[in-house]
Residue, then its C-alpha position, 0 to 999 in steps of 0.5 A: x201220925x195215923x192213930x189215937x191213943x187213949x190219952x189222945x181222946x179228950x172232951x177238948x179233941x172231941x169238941x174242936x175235932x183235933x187229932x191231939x190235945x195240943x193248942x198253939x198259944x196265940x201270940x200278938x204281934x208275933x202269930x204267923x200263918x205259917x205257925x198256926x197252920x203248922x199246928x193245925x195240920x199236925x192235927x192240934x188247934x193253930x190259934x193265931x192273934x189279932x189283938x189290934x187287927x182291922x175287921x179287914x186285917x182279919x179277914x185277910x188272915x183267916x183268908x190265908x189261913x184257910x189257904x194253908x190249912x182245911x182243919x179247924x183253927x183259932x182266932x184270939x180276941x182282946x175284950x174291952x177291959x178295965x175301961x181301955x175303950x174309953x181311955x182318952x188323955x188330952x194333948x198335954x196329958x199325952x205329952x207327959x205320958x210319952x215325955x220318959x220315952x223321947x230318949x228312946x226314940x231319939x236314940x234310933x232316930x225316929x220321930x216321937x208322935x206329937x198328938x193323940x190318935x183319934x182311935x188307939x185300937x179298932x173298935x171291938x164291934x168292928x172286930x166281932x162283926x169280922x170274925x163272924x164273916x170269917x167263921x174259924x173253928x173257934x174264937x178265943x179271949x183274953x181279959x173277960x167275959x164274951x157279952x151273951x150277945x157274942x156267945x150265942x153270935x158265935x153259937x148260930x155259926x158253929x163257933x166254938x168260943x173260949x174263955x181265959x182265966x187267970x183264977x178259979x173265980x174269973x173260970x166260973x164265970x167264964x162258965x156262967x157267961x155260956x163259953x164252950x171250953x176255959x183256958x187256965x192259964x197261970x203265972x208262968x206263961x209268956x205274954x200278958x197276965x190276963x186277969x179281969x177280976x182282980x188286979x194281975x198282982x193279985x191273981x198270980x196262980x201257978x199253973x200245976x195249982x190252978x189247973x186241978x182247982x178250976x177242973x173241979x169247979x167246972x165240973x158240975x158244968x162239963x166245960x172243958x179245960x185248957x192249961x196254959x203256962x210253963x208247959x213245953x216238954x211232954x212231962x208238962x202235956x201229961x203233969x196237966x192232963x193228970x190234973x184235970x186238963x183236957x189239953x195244953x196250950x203251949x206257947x214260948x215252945x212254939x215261939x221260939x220256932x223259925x214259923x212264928x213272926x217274932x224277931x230272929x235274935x228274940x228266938x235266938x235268945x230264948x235258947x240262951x243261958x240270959x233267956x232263961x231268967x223272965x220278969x213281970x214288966x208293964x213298960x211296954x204296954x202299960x199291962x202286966x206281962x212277962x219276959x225276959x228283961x233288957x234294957x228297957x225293962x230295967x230302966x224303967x225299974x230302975x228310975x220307977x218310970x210309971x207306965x201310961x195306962x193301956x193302951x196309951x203306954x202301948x201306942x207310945x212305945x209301939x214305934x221303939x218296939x218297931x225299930x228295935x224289932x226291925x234292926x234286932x236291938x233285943x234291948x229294946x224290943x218287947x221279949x215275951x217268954x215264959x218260965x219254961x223257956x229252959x226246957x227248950x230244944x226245937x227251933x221248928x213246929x214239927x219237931x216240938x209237935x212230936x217232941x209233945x206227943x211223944x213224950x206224953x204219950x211216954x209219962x202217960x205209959x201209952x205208945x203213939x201211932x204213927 
């Protein structure tokens, strides 16, 4: 790709210097080096997770990445929300909390944990003093608003942060909180619902009716905007981009693909008639989030199993996720998807990249160079 079309040139292209308006989901426990750097020389921006990464484990992988790539990238942080810092269950809670699982780990064989950890997730200080030393192009969040501390941390760096919202209100705020550019993701995406206002149950906002809605509240700001969830052909880039959007993020298009981390059969499935049908589950991790539903999933509806609350329920169910992951049991592994998953084609990042921008640029009436 050698050239620019007009519909290329957006407030979020100029800000992130990115040749295309395309922003690489970041996915936890599932982003690769090889995906994210992928996206980032095709000229979008490659956004790769740390959720649960040692301030170490983040500086190894913008290390990688920077061996990989020299355009700009993002990494992806979990703000403490909703009290999860500080969600400590002594040994008998804890013992009940883990007690629904033990058939499970007894079926693959592994042994259950018998006490508490003393930490279930590095702390945020640890992590935000890596990705200062780090320097990506842009740190982004989900579940809240950056402390004005981190904002102008990141602003002295020359990096670019960006917020997640769930609802026009959680955009405004985002915007009041100094962020540079807003993420409007809706219902459909894959992965964890993101709300910190309300409940997740109550912030269910389709994206194609969020994203005009929080294009015109920020507008007296002049923040850009980000529409994520259910967009993974060009029709979704160009439908989001004539709403207000400045870009897409796309991520079970690129999940899917043979680059990211997650498990052989999770991708195979997607591409099957049983992938197409996604649910809202918090089994696995005691947070709202959507996939495609198995065993455990049902289950766990079925007998009104009530999940720990995150992040226990995600330490006790991370080693049958682990397992079932490593054998390729898709019955018990976590299966992120989003409701677009249908409209999937591509099992590599390049051939979704021009598969996006082509088909963009044919809905928006504009060719692309090449």
């Amino acid at each position: 790709m050698t050239g620019m079309t007009t519909w290329m040139d957006t407030a979020i292209t100029n800000l992130l210097g990115l040749r295309i308006p395309i922003v690489l989901g970041p996915f936890g426990g599932a982003s690769s080096v090889e995906l994210t750097a992928a996206v980032s020389n095709a000229g979008g921006l490659g956004s790769y997770g740390v959720f649960g990464y040692t301030g170490e484990q983040i500086r190894a992988t913008a290390a990688q990445m920077r061996g990989r790539t020299e355009r700009p990238f993002a990494l992806n942080l979990w703000l403490p929300h909703d009290g999860s810092a500080e969600v400590q269950p002594d040994a008998a809670a804890f013992r009940r909390m883990l007690e629904p699982l033990l058939p499970y780990y007894e079926e693959l064989g592994i042994e259950p944990p018998t006490t508490p950890p003393d930490q279930y997730l590095p702390s945020f200080e640890e992590q935000i003093e890596a990705v200062y030393d780090a320097r990506p192009a842009v740190l982004s969040f989900v579940y809240g608003v950056p402390d004005p501390e981190v904002v102008e941390g990141c602003r002295s760096l020359g990096i670019a942060t960006v917020g997640t919202a769930t609802t026009v209100e959680e955009a405004v705020a985002l915007a009041e909180g100094g962020v540079d550019a807003v993420v409007a993701t809706g219902t459909e995406a894959a992965g964890h619902r993101v709300s910190f206002l309300r409940p997740a149950e109550d912030s269910l906002v389709g994206t194609f009716s969020l994203v005009p809605q929080v294009a015109d509240a920020l507008s007296g700001y002049g923040l850009p905007v980000i529409a994520a969830g259910g967009v993974a052909d060009g029709r979704g880039v160009a439908a989001a981009l004539a709403l207000g959007a400045d870009a897409v993020q796309v991520g079970s298009a690129f999940l899917a693909c043979e680059e990211s981390a997650a498990a052989p059969v999770q991708r195979e499935l997607m591409f099957t008639e049983r992938g197409q049908r996604t649910v809202l589950t918090r089994a696995f991790t005691g947070r709202l989030a959507r996939g495609i539903p198995n065993r455990f999933t049902t289950e766990a509806q079925s007998d009104q199993r009530e999940s720990a609350p995150f992040p226990v329920q995600s330490r006790l169910a991370g080693p049958i996720r682990a397992e079932a992951k490593r054998r390729g049991d898709v019955e018990l592994m976590s299966l992120w998807a989003g409701q677009s998953t249908p409209l999937l084609r591509h099992r590599h990042a390049a051939d979704v990249i021009d598969s996006l921008v082509q088909g963009a640029g044919e809905q928006l009436g504009t060719g692309v160079s090449r």
